[in-house]
C-alpha positions as CSV (number, residue, x, y, z in Angstrom):
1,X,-52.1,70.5,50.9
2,X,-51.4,68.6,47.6
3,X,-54.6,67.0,46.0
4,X,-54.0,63.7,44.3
5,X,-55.9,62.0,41.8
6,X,-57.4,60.0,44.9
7,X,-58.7,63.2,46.7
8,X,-59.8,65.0,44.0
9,X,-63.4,65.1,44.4
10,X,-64.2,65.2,40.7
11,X,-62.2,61.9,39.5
12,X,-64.4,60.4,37.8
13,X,-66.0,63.5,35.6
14,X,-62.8,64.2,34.8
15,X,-62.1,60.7,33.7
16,X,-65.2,61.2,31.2
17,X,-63.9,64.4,30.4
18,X,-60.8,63.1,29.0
19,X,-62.2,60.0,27.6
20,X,-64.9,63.1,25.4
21,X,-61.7,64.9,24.4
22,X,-59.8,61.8,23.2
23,X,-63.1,60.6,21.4
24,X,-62.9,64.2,20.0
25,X,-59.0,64.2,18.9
26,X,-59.5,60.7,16.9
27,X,-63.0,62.4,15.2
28,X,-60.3,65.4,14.2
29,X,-57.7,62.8,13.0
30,X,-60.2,61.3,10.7
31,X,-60.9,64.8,8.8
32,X,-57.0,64.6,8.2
33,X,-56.8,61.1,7.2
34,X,-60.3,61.5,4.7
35,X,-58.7,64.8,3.7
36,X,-55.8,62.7,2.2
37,X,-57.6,60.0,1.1
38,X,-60.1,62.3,-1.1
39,X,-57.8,65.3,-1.9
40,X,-59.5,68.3,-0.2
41,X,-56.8,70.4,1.0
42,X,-57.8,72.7,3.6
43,X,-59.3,75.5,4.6
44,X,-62.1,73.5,1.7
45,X,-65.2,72.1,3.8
46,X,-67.2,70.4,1.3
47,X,-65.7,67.1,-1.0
48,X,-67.1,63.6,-1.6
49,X,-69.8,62.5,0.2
50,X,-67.9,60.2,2.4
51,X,-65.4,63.2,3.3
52,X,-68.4,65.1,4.3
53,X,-70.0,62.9,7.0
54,X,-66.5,62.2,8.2
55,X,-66.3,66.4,8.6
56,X,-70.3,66.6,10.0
57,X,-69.4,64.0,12.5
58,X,-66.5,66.0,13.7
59,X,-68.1,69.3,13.6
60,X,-71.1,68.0,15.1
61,X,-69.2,66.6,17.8
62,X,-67.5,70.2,18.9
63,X,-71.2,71.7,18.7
64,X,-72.0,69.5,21.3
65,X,-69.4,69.5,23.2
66,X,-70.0,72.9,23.5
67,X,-72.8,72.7,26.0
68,X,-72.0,68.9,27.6
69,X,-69.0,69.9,29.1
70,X,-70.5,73.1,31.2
71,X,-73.4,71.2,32.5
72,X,-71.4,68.1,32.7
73,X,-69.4,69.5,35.6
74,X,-71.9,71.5,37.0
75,X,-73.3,68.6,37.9
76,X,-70.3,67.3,39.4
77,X,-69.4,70.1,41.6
78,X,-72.8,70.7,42.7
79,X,-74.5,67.6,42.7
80,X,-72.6,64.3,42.4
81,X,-69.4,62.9,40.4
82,X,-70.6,59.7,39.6
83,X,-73.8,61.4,38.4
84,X,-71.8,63.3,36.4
85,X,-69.6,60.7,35.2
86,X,-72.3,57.9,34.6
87,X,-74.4,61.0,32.5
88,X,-71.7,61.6,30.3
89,X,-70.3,58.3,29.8
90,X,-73.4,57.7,27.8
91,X,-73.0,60.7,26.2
92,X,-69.6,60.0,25.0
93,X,-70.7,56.1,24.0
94,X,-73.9,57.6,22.4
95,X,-71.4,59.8,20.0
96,X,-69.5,57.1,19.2
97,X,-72.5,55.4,18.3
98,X,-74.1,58.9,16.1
99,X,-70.6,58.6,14.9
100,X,-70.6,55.7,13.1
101,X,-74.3,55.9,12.0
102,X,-73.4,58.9,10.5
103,X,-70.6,57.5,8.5
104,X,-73.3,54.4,7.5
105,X,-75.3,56.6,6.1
106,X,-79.2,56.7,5.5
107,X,-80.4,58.3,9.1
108,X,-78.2,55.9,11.2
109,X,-76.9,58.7,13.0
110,X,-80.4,59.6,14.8
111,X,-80.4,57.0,17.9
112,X,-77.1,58.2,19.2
113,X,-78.0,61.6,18.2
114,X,-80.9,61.7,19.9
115,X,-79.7,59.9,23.1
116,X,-76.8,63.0,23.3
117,X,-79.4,65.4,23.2
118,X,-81.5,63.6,25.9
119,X,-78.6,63.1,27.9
120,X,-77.6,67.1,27.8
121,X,-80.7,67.9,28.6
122,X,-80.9,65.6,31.1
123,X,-77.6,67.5,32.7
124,X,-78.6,70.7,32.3
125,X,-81.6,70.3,34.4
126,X,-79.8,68.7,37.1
127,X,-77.3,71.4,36.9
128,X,-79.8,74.1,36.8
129,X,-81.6,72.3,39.8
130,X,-78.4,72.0,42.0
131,X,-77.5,75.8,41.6
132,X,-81.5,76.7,42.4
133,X,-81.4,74.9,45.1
134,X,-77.6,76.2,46.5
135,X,-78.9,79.9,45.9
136,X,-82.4,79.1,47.0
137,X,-80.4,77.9,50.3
């Protein structure tokens, strides 16, 4: 049997997945964009200051999403989907908001920082729980 999007049991983490890897393609975008504007041709990592945070919040951002998107749908598929989903869409709004602290300057970028690491923390814990408690039986 063909699943749609409407039985697909994970709609709504995947919804938050794409909305993470969109935020992630326009954080990418703006490395190109300040590499043009400030004249540091690649495969250079280091320019003006404003080139720099526009390149941290990027590479920050892939970091992360390194361990968010693992727990994220662990906690889908064994817990809940709009767990999941409601987790990481304040992940994803809390690096929007480390994003543009960041680029503000002057320690800015701690709140949302800080709120992504709670957040994956928060998910792994749940994910770690839900498998324990599948094997555990």
């Amino acid at each position: 049997m063909e699943q749609t999007l409407a039985t697909f049991p994970y709609a709504y983490t995947g919804l938050v997945t794409l909305a993470a890897v969109l935020m992630k393609f326009v954080f990418a975008w703006n490395v190109g964009q300040a590499r043009r504007k400030h004249g540091v041709a690649p495969p250079l990592t280091h320019g003006p200051d404003e080139f720099n945070r526009v390149l941290r919040v990027q590479s920050n951002t892939t970091e992360q999403m390194i361990i968010f998107l693992p727990v994220l749908w662990l906690v889908a598929v064994v817990n809940s989907d709009t767990v999941a989903a409601s987790l990481g869409l304040v992940w994803v709004l809390a690096r929007i908001w480390y994003a543009f602290g960041y680029l503000a300057g002057d320690g800015k970028r701690m709140p949302g920082f800080l709120i992504n690491i709670v957040v994956s923390s928060i998910l792994f814990v749940y994910a770690a729980w839900g498998l324990l408690a599948q094997v555990m039986g």
